[in-house]
C-alpha positions as CSV (number, residue, x, y, z in Angstrom):
1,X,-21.9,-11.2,-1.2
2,X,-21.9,-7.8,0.6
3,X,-18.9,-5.4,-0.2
4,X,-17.1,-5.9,3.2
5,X,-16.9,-9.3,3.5
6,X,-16.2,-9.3,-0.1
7,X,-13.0,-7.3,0.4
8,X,-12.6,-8.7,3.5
9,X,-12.0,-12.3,2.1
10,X,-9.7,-10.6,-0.9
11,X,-7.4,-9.4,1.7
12,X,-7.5,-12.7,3.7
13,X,-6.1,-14.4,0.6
14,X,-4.3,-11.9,-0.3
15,X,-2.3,-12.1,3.6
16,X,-1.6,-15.8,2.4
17,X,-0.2,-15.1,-0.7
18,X,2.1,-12.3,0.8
19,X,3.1,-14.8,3.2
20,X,4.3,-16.9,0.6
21,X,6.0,-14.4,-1.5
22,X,3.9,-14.1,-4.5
23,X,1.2,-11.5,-3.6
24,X,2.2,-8.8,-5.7
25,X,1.8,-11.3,-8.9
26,X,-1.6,-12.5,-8.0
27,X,-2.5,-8.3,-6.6
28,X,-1.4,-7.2,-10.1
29,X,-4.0,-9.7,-11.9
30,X,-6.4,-9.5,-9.4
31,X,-7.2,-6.2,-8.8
32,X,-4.5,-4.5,-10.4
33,X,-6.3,-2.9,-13.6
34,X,-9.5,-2.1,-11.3
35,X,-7.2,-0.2,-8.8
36,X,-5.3,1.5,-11.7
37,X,-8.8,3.4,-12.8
38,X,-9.5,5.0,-9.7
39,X,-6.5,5.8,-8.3
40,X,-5.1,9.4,-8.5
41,X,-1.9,9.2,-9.9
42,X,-1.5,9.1,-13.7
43,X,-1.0,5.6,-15.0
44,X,2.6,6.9,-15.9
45,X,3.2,7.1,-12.4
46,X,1.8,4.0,-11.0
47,X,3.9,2.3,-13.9
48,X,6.7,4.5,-12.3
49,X,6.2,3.2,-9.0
50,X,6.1,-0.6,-9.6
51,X,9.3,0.2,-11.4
52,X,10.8,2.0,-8.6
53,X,9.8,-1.1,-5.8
54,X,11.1,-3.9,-7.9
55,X,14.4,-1.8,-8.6
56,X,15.2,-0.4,-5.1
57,X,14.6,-4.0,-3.8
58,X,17.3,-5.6,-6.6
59,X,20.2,-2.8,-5.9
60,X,19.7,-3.2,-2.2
61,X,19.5,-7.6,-2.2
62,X,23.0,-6.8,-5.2
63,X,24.5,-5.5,-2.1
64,X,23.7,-6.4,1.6
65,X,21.5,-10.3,0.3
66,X,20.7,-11.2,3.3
67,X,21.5,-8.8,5.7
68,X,18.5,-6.7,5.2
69,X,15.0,-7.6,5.5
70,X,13.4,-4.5,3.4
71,X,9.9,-3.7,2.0
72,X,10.1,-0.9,-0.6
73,X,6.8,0.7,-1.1
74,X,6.9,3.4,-3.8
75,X,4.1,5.8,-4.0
76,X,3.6,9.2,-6.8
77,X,7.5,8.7,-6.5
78,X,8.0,8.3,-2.5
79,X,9.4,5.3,-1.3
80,X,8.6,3.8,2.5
81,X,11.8,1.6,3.2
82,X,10.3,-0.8,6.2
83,X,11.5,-4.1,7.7
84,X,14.7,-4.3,9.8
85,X,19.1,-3.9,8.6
86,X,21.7,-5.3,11.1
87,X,23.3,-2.5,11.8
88,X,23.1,1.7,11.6
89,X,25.6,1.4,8.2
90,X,23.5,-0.6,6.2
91,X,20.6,0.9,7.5
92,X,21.7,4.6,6.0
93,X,23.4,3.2,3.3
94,X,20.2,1.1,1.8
95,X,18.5,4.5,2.7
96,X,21.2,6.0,-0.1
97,X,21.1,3.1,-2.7
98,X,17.0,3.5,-2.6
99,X,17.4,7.3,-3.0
100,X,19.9,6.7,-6.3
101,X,17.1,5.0,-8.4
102,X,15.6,7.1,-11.2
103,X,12.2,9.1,-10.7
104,X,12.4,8.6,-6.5
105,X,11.9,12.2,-5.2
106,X,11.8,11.0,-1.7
107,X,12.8,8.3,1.0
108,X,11.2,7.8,4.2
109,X,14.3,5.0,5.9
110,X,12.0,3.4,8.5
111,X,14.4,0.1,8.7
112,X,15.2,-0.6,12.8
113,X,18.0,-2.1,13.4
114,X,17.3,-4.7,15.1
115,X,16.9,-8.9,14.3
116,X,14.9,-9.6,11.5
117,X,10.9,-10.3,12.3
118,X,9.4,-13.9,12.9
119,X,6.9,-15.4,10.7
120,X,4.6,-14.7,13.2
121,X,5.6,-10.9,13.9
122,X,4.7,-10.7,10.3
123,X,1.6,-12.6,10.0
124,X,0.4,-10.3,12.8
125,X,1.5,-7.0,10.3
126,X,-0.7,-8.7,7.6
127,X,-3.6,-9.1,9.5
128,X,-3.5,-6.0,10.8
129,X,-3.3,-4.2,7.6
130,X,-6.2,-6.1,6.4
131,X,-8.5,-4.8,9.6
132,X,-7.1,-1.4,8.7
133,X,-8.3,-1.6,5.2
134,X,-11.5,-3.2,6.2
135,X,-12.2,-0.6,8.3
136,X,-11.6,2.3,5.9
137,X,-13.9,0.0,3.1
138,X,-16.9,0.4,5.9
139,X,-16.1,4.3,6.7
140,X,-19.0,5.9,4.9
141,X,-16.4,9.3,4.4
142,X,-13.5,7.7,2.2
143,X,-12.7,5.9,-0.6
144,X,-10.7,3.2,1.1
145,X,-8.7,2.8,-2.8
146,X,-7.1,6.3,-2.0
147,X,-4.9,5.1,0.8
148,X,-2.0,2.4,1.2
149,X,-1.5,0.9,4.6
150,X,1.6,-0.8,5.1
151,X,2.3,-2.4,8.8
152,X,5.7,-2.8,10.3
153,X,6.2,-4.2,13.8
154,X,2.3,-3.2,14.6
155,X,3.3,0.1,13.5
156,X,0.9,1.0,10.6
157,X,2.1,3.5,7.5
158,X,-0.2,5.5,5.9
159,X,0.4,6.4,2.1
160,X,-1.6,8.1,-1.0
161,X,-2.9,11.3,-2.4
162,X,-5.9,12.8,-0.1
163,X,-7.7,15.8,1.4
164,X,-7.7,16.7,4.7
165,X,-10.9,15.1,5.7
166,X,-10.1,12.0,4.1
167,X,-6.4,12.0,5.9
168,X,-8.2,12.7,9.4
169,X,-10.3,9.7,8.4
170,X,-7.6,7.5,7.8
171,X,-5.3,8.4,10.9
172,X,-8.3,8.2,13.1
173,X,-9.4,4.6,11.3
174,X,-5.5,3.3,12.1
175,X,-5.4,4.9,15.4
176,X,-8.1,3.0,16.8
177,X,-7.8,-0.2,14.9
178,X,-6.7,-3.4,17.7
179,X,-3.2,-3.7,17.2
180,X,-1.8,-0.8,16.0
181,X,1.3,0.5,18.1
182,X,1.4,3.8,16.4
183,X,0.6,5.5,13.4
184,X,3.0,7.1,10.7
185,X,0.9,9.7,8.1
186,X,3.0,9.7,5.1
187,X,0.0,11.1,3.2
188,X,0.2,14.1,0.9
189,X,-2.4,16.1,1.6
190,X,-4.0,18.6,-1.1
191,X,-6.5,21.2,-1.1
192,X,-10.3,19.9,-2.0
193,X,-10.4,21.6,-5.3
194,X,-7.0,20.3,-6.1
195,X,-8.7,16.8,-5.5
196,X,-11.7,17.2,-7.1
197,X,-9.9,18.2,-9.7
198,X,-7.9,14.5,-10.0
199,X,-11.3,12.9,-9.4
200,X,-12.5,14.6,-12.3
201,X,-10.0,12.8,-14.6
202,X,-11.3,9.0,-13.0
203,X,-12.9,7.5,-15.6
204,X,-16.4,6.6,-14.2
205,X,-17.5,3.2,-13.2
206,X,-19.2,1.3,-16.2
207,X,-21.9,-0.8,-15.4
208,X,-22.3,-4.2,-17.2
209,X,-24.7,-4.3,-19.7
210,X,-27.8,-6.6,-18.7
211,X,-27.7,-10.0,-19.9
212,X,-30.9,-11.4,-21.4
213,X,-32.7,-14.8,-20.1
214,X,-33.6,-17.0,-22.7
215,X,-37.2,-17.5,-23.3
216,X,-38.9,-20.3,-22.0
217,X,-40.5,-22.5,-24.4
């Protein structure tokens, strides 16, 4: 199995599950503690910002239920607030509840107000994450692990720690990927040396060891 269709059919399963509400239990034993060895945030803080997703999403259903259709997304302690509030109040105030929880440094409110999406509105957000992500896996210049896509009415969210080059990959991957409506960079951008210097802290890959045939007779 080649490594794009490989991810590719990963992310097809994973759209599915998300569909049906349990992705991020299946993504956690999945691919979780792969992810978690390459990524540049300490393990403290992608501990931090599980913790920070599953919070912000309890104070805001404690208070509004139904009346707010959020995603949280929580990344080296910035939080993406997507998905649609009834109206401007709740909309601000779910902005301030999500800005209360410990260790958030930031809040980017990106809740319209507006109806809440179909099933079929957010089918098409899955599928176009997953062509997003594809198309970073293929693009010889990244390390598609570096950057979170999250799409919100066709309107696609970029999130991680990156250099320039690799942020100017990432917009120009989105930008042109069918479907997208627009692009949102909520990427924090640092210096090359700066990520070299994260990169250096990875762990590098280990290969498993060779597993002997047994001799014929």
């Amino acid at each position: 199995m080649n490594r794009s269709f490989g991810f590719g059919l990963l992310l097809g399963i994973a759209i599915l599950l998300q569909l049906q509400g349990c992705f991020p239990l299946v993504a956690a034993g999945a691919t979780g503690g792969v992810l978690a060895t390459v990524d540049r945030r300490t393990l403290g803080t992608q501990t931090e910002d599980e913790s920070i997703e599953w919070k912000a999403r309890a104070r805001v259903n404690q208070r509004y239920g139904d009346e707010v259709h959020g995603n949280y997304t929580s990344f080296n302690r910035k939080v993406l607030i997507s998905g649609e509030a009834l109206n401007d109040e709740i909309k601000a105030d779910t902005g301030r509840l999500v800005s209360g929880v410990p260790q958030v440094q930031e809040v980017h409110n990106e809740l319209a107000v507006a109806p809440f999406s179909s099933f079929a509105a957010r089918s098409n957000d899955a599928f176009i994450t997953t062509k997003v992500k594809g198309r970073l896996v293929d693009d010889k210049n990244m390390n598609a692990v570096h950057v979170k896509v999250v799409t919100e009415a066709s309107i696609v969210y970029l999130m991680g720690i990156v250099s320039q080059r690799e942020a100017n990959t990432a917009i120009q991957v989105a930008r042109t990927t069918s479907g997208v409506r627009k692009v949102v960079s909520l990427l924090e951008i640092l210096p090359d040396q700066a990520i070299k210097e994260l990169d250096s802290r990875i762990p590098p890959a280990r290969s498993e060891p060779a597993r002997s045939e047994p001799m014929q007779p």
